[in-house]
C-alpha positions as CSV (number, residue, x, y, z in Angstrom):
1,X,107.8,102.6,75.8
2,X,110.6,100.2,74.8
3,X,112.4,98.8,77.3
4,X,114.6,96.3,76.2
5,X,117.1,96.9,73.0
6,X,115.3,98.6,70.2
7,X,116.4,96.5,67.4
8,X,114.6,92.9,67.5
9,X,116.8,89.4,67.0
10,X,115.7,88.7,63.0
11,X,114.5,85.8,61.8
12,X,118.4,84.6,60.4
13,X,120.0,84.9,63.5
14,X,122.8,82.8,64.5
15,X,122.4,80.3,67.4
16,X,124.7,82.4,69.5
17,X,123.4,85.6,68.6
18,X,120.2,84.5,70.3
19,X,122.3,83.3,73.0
20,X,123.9,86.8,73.7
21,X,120.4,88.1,73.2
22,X,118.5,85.9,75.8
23,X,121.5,86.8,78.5
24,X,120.9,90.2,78.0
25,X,117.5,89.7,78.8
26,X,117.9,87.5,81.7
27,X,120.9,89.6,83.0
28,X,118.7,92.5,83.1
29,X,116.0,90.8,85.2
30,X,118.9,89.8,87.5
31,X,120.0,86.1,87.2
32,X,122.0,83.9,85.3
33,X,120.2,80.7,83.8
34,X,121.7,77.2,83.6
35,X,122.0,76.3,79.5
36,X,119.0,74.1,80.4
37,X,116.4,77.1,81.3
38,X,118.0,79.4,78.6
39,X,117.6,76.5,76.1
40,X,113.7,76.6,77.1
41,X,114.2,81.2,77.2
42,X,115.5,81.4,74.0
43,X,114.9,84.2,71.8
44,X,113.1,82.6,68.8
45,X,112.4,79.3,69.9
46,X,113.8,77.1,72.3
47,X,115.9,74.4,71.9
48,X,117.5,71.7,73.2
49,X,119.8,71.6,76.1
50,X,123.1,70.1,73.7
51,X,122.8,72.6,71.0
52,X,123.2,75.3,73.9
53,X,126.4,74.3,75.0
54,X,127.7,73.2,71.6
55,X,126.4,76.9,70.9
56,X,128.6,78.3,73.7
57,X,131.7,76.4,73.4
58,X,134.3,78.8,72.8
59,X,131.7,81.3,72.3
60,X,133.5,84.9,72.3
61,X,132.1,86.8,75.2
62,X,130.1,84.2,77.1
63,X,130.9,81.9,79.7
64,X,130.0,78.4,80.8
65,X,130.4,77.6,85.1
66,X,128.9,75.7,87.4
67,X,125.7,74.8,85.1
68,X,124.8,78.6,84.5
69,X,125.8,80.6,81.5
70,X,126.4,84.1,81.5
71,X,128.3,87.3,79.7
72,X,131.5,88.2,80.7
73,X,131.4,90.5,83.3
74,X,128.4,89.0,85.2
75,X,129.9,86.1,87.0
76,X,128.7,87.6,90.2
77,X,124.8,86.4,89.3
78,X,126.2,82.4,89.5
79,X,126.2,82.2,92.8
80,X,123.1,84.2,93.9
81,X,120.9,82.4,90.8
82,X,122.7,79.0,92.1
83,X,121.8,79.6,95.6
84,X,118.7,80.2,94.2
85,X,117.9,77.1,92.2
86,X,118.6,75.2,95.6
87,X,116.6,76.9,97.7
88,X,113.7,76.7,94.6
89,X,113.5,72.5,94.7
90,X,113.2,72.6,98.6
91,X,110.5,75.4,99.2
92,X,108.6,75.2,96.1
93,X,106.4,72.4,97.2
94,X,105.0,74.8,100.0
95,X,105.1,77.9,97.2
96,X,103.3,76.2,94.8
97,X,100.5,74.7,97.1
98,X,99.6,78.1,98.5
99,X,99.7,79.6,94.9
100,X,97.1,77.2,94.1
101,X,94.9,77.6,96.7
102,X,95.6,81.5,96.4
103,X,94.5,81.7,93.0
104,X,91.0,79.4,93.3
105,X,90.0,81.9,96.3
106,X,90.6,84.7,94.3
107,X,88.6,84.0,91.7
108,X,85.8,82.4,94.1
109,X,85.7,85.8,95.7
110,X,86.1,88.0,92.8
111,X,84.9,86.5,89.1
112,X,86.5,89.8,88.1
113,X,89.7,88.0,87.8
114,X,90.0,86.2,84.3
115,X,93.5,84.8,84.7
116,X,95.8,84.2,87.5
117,X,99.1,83.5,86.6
118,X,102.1,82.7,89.0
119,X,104.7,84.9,87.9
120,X,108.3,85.7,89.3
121,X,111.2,83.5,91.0
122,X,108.0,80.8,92.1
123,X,107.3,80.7,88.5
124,X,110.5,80.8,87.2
125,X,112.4,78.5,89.1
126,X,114.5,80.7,91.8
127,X,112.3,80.3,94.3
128,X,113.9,81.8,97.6
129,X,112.0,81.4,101.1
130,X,112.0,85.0,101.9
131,X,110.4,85.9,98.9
132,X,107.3,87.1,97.7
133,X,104.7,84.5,95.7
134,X,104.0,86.5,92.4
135,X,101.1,86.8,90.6
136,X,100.2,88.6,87.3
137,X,96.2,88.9,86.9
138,X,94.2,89.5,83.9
139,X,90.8,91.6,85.1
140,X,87.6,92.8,83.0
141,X,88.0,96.7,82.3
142,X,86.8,99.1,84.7
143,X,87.5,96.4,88.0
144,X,91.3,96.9,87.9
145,X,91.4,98.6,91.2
146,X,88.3,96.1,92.8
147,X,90.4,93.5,92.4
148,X,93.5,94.2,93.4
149,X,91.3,95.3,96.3
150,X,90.2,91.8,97.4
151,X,94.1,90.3,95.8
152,X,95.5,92.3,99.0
153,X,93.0,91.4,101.3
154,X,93.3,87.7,100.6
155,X,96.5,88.2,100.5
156,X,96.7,89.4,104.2
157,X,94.7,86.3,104.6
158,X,97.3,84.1,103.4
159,X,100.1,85.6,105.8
160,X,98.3,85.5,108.7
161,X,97.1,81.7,108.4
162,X,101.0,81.2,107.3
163,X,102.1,82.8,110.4
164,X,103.6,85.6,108.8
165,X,102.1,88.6,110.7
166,X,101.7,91.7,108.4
167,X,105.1,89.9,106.7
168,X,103.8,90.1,103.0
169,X,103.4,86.5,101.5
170,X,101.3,87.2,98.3
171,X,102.4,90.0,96.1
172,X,100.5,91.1,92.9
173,X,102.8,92.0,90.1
174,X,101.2,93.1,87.6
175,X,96.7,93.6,87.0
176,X,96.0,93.9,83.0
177,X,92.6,95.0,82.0
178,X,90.7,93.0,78.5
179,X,91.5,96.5,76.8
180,X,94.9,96.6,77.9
181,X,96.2,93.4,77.0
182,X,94.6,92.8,73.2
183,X,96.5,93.8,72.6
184,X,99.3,95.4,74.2
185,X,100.2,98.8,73.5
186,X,103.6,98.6,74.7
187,X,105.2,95.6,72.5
188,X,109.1,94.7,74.0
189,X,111.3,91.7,74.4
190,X,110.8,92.7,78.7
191,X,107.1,92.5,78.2
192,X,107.5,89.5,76.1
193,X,109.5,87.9,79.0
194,X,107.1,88.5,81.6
195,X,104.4,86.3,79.4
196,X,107.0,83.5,78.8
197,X,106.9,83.4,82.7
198,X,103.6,83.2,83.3
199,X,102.3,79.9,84.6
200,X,97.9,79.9,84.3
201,X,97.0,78.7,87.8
202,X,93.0,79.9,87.1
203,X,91.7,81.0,83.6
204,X,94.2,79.4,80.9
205,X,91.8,80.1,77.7
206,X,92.0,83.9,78.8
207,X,95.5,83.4,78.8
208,X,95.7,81.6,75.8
209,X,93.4,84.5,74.1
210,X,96.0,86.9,75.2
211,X,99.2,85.2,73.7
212,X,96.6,85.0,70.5
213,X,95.9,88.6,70.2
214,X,100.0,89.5,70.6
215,X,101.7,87.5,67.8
216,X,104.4,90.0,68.3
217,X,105.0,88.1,71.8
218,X,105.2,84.9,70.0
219,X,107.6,86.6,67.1
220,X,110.3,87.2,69.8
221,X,109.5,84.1,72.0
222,X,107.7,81.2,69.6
223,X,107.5,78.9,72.7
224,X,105.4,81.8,74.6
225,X,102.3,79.2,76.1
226,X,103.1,75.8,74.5
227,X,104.0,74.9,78.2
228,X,100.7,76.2,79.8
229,X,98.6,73.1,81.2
230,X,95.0,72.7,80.7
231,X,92.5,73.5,83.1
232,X,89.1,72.9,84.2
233,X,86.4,75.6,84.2
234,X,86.9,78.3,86.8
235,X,85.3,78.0,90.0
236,X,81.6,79.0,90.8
237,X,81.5,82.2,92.5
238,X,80.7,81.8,96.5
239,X,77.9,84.7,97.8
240,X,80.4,87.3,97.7
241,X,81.1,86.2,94.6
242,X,78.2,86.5,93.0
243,X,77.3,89.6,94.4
244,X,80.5,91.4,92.6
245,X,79.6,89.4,89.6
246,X,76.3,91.5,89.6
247,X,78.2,94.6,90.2
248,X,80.4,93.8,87.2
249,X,77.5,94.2,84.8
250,X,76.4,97.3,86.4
251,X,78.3,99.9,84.5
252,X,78.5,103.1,86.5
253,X,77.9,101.5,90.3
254,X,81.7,99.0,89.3
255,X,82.8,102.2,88.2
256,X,82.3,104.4,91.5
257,X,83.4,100.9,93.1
258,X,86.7,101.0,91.4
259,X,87.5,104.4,92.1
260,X,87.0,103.9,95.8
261,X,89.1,100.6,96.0
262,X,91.9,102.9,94.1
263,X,91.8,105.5,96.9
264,X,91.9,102.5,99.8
265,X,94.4,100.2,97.7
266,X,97.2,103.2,97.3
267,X,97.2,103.5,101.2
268,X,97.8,100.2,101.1
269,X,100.8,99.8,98.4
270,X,102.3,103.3,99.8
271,X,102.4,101.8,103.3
272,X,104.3,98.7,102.5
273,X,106.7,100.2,100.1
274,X,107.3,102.6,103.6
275,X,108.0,99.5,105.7
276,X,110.9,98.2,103.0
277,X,112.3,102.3,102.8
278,X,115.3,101.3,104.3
279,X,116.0,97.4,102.4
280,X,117.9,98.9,99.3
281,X,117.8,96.2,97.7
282,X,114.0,95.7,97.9
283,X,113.7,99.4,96.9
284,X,116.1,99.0,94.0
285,X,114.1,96.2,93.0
286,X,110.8,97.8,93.0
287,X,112.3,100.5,90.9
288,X,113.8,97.9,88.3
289,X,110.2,96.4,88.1
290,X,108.7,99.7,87.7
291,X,110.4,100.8,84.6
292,X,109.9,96.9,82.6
293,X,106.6,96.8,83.7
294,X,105.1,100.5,83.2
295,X,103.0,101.7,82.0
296,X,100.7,98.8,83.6
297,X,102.5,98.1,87.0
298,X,99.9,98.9,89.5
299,X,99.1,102.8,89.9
300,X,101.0,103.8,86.4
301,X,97.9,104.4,84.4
């Protein structure tokens, strides 16, 4: 399923026909990015902050305020994205420390988990205090629904300690099985993006195996995981741990496993999508995320 435009930048683009492109993109996920991030989002390659606004200068179409760029007719994402970028370099600090600690438990708990990746505004650079932490996961086949299991659990975890209540902290995006992602079926410039955004917090050589197996990824962004810091090894699995680990290589028992944790987990998604029924903009949003990430957006398979 294509979800972007159907006909890919080519290779001879113009500067500010990549421009125009990577607005598109950017406009569709809902925010305006200063020349400095849409130098770094380019379509086919970044490059540096000058050449962007030498690019734009005059540029038919596209306009230059404030630090943010954006197409005509989309002035309105300046101030939200600028409010945005402020409210991103005074929470992220607390964002970022309990992404980290987030993503080690995870993978303590469940070796499942192959790659956690902070994903959305935390990851991006819009950061908000009201909003959700993002994560994108990487699982082994046939534990999609095991994971995300233990992800929500911990999750609750994380709000409660944070004071939160049932007031959802953690919120997993996206879980791709081996078989699903090399490589991808579905092979867009919004499937594309999502990668760009991905920041390893656990499991960067799976990550890095991913972007491998999808040089179609790296056609449309070339700068997709030269960013993506090193890591160390992921952590030893505590008792629980170790005990799923030895369900993983137990064929039909993680099977029946998975199949009861996609019963429990639906409850679980179907009841907090209730509680936001009446936020339209949450529900507007979920939709919107729905349709770029199917068909692997939790429950679409």
């Amino acid at each position: 399923m294509l979800i972007g435009p159907e006909r890919p930048v080519a290779e001879n683009s113009t500067l500010g026909d990549r421009v125009r492109r990577t607005l598109d993109i950017a406009h569709r996920w809902g925010y305006a990015p200063t020349a400095a991030a849409l130098g770094e989002i380019l379509v086919r390659g970044a490059v540096p902050t000058h050449e962007i606004l030498e690019a734009i200068h005059g540029m038919r179409g596209v306009v230059y305020r404030e630090g943010f760029v954006h197409r005509v007719g989309f002035g309105d994402l300046v101030e939200r994205s600028s409010a945005r970028v402020g409210a991103h370099q005074m929470r992220n600090g607390w964002a970022q420390t309990v992404a980290e600690r987030y993503a080690m438990d995870l993978v303590r708990t469940c070796p499942l988990v192959t790659c956690v990746s902070l994903a959305g505004s935390a990851a991006s650079g819009g950061y908000a205090g009201d909003d959700d932490i993002d994560f994108d996961l990487l699982v082994a086949d046939d534990a999609k629904y095991l994971v995300y299991a233990f992800a929500l659990l911990l999750g609750l975890r994380v709000s409660i300690h944070n004071r939160k209540g049932l007031r959802k902290v953690i919120c997993i995006n996206v879980l791709w099985t081996r078989s699903e992602s090399m490589p991808f079926r579905r092979q867009d410039e919004d499937l594309a993006f999502e990668l760009l955004h991905c920041r390893p917090l656990a499991g960067v050589e799976e990550f890095r195996r991913v972007v491998a197996a999808n040089e179609w990824a790296r056609a449309i962004f070339p700068q997709l995981g030269e960013k993506v810091d090193a890591s160390g090894p992921l952590p030893e699995p505590g008792l629980l741990g170790r005990a799923i680990r030895w369900i993983g290589v137990h064929s039909g028992l993680l099977r029946s496993l998975n199949e009861a944790s996609r019963i429990f987990t639906h409850a679980v998604y179907s009841f907090a999508h209730w509680l936001t029924r009446h936020n339209v903009e949450k529900t507007r949003r979920l939709e919107f995320l729905q349709r770029v990430k199917y068909p692997y957006e939790v429950f679409q398979d």
